[in-house]
C-alpha positions as CSV (number, residue, x, y, z in Angstrom):
1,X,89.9,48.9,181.0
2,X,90.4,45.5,182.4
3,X,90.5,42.2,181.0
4,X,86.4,42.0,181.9
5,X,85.7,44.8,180.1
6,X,87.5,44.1,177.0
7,X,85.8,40.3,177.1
8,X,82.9,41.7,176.9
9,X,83.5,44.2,174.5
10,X,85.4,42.0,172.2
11,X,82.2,39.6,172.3
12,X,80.6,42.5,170.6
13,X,83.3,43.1,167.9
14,X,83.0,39.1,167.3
15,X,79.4,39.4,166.2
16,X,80.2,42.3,163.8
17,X,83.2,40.9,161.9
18,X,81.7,37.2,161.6
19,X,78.4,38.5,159.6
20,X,78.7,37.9,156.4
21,X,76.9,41.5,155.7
22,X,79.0,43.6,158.2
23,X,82.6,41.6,157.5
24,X,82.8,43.3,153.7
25,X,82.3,46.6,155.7
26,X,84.7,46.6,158.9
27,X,88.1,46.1,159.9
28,X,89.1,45.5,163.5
29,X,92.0,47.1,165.0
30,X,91.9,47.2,168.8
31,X,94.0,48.7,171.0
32,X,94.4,47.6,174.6
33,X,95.9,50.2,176.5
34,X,94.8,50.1,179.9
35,X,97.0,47.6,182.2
36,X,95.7,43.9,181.4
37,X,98.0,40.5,181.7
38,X,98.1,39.4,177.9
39,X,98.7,35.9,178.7
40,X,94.8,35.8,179.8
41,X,93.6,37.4,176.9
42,X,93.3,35.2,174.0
43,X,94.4,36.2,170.6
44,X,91.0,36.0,167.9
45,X,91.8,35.7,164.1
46,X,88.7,37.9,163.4
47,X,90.1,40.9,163.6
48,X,93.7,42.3,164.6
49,X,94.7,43.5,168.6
50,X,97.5,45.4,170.0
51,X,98.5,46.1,173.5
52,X,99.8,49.5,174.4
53,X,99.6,53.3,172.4
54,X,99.7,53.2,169.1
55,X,100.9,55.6,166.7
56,X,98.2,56.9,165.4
57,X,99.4,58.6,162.3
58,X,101.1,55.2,161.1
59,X,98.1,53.7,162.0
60,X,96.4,56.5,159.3
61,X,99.0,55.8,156.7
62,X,98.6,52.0,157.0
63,X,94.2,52.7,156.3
64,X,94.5,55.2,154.3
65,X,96.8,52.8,152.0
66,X,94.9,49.8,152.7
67,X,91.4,51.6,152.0
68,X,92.5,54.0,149.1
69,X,88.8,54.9,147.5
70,X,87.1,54.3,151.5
71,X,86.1,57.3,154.4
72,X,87.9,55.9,157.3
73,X,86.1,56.0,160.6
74,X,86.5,55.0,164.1
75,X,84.9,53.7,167.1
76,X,86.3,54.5,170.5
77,X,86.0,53.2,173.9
78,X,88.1,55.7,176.0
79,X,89.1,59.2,176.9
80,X,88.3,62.1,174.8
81,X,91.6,63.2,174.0
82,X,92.3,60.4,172.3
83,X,89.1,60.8,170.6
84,X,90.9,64.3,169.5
85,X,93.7,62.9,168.1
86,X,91.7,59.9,166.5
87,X,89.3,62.3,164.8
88,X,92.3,64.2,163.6
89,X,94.3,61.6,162.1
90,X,90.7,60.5,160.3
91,X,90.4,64.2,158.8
92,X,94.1,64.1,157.3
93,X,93.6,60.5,155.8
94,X,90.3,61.0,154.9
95,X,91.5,64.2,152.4
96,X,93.9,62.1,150.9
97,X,97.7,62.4,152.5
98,X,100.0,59.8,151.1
């Protein structure tokens, strides 16, 4: 959770959401939340990043609006808990909460 590790994992997002096959597929959302200086990390068009703890049920309304007819997943890089509270918040969106 430093700014190493999230170079090298956002090399690996880059590749997904710039093939043409892939792009029509995924949307990327990351969420930095370990401590890293922003002002070495450099902002990509490809795909949407945050810095600290988001709220994950906003985050849920915002997909489940913007992906009405979709099954919302989610890939995480982090503690379980949060892996808890993502797979919840994909279980209510995915049944259909406005």
């Amino acid at each position: 959770r430093d700014e190493i590790e999230f170079s090298s994992f956002k090399d690996l997002l880059t590749t997904i959401v710039t093939d043409e096959q892939l792009r029509g597929i995924f949307a990327m959302h990351t969420y930095i939340t370990g401590e890293v200086d922003l002002k070495k990390i450099k902002a990509d068009e490809e795909f949407h990043q945050f810095a600290g703890r988001p709220d994950w049920n906003r985050v849920g309304k915002e997909l489940h609006v913007a992906y009405p007819n979709c099954e919302v997943g989610v890939f995480l890089c982090g503690p379980a808990p949060i892996g808890k509270q993502l797979a919840a918040m994909c279980s209510k969106f995915n049944n259909g909460p406005n």
